[in-house]
N, C-alpha and C positions, 0 to 999 in steps of 0.2 A: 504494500500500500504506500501513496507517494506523502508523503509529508503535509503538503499542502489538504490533502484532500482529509487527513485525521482533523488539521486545524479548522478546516471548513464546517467541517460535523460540529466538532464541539461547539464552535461559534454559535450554528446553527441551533443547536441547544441550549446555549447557555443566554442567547440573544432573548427569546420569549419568558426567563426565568428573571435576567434581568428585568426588561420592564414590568412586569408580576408584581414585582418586590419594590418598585420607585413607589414613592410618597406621590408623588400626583394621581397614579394609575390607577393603585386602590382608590382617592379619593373618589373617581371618576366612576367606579367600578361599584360605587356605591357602600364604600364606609359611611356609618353610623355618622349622622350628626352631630358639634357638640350638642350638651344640654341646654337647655334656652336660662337657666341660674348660674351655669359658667361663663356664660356671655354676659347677662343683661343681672345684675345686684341693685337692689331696691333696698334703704334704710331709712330710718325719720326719728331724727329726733324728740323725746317724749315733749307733748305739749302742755302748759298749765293754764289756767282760766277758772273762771268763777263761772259760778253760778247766776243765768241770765247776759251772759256774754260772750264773746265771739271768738276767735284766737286764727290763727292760721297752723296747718301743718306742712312744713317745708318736707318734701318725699324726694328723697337725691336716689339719681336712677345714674348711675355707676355701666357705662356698656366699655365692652373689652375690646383693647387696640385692634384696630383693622377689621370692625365690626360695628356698624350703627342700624341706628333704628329710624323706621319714620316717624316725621315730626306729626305734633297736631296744633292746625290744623294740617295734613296730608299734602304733597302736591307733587306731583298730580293728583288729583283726586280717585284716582282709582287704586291705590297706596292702602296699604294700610294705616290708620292713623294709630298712635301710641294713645292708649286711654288709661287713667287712674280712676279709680274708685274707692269710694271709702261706705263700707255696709253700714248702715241707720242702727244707730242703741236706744232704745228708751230715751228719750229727752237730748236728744244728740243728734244733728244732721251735718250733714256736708252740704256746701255748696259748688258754686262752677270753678271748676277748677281754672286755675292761670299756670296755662303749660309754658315754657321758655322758648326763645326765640330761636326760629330753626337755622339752619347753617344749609346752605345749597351747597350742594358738591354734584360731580359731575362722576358717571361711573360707567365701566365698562361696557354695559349692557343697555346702557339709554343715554343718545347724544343730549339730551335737555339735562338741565340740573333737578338735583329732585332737594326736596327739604327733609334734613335728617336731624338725628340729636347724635353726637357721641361723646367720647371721652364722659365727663363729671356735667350732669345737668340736673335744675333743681323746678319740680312742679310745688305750687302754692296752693293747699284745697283749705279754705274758709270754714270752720265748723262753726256751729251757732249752738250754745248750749243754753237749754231751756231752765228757767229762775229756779224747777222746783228738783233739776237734778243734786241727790246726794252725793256731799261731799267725800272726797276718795280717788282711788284709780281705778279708769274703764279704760278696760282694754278693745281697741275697734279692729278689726279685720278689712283689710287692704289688699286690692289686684291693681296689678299693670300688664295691661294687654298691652302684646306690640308684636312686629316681627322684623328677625334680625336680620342682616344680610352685610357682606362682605362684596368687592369688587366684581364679583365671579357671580355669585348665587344669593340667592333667599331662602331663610328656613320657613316652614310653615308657619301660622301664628300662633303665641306661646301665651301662658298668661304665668306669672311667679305671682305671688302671696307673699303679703307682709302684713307684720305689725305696727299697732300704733296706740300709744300708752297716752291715754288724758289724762292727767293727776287735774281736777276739781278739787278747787282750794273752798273752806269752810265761808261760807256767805257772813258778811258783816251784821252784827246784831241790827233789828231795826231801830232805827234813830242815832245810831252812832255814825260819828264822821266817820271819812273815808280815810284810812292811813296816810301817815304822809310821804314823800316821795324820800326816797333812799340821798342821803347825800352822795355825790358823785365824785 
């Protein structure tokens, strides 16, 4: 057998085993998605407020390098928009939320710019708590829909779950002033 033609074989062999085993090929070949909580991390600060008063909850949505989300409102509009919500407690609502302002970028797969959120973004949801909630912590239950997508692809749409801690401070006796302000 001529030399050339052992090396050919093996080439021949080793060539399809090669690409097999590259990091792009599996991708393409249909590796698993990441998880939509490895990408997109949702936390908030606990919030305090009285009774009969309003507060905001800042909700920082945390997406991972080389990966954003679309903004809301969406644009194009047939996007998916990123939405927050915060589930209703006894004596406790959410209002409209105030999403942050989107960042156009422009990507692989669509000559227009689309409107995205990445890196560290912060939504503002207004809660309104009602005179006769007791004093304490109430814990409320929080989603963020979105869906991620990198230069290449988009994941289906995801939603992650968070928390969100009210401490409700003790209502001022009736008739008593209102405290005074903290010197600064």
């Amino acid at each position: 057998m001529k030399p050339w033609s052992v090396i050919g074989r093996v080439a021949a062999l080793a060539l399809p085993a090669a690409i097999a085993l590259a990091p792009g090929a599996r991708a393409q070949e249909g590796a698993a998605p990441p998880p939509p909580d490895s990408i997109v991390h949702v936390t908030v600060a606990p919030v305090q407020a009285s009774p009969g008063a309003s507060a905001d909850a800042h909700v920082r949505i945390s997406v991972a390098n080389g990966w954003h989300i679309n903004a809301n409102p969406a644009n194009p509009d047939y996007m998916i928009a990123t939405v927050v919500e915060i589930a209703p407690v006894a004596g406790i609502k959410s209002g409209k939320v105030r999403y942050p302002a989107a960042r156009q970028e422009r990507l692989a797969f669509d000559p227009h710019p689309i409107a995205v959120y990445t890196g560290d973004v912060e939504a503002r949801v207004p809660l309104a708590i009602a005179a006769d909630v007791r004093a304490g912590t109430q814990h409320l239950r929080g989603k963020l829909k979105f869906q991620s997508c990198n230069d290449q692809v988009c994941l289906a749409p995801a939603t992650v779950g968070f928390d969100l801690e009210l401490r409700v401070a003790a209502a001022p006796a009736r008739g008593a002033a209102p405290p005074a302000p903290a010197a600064g």
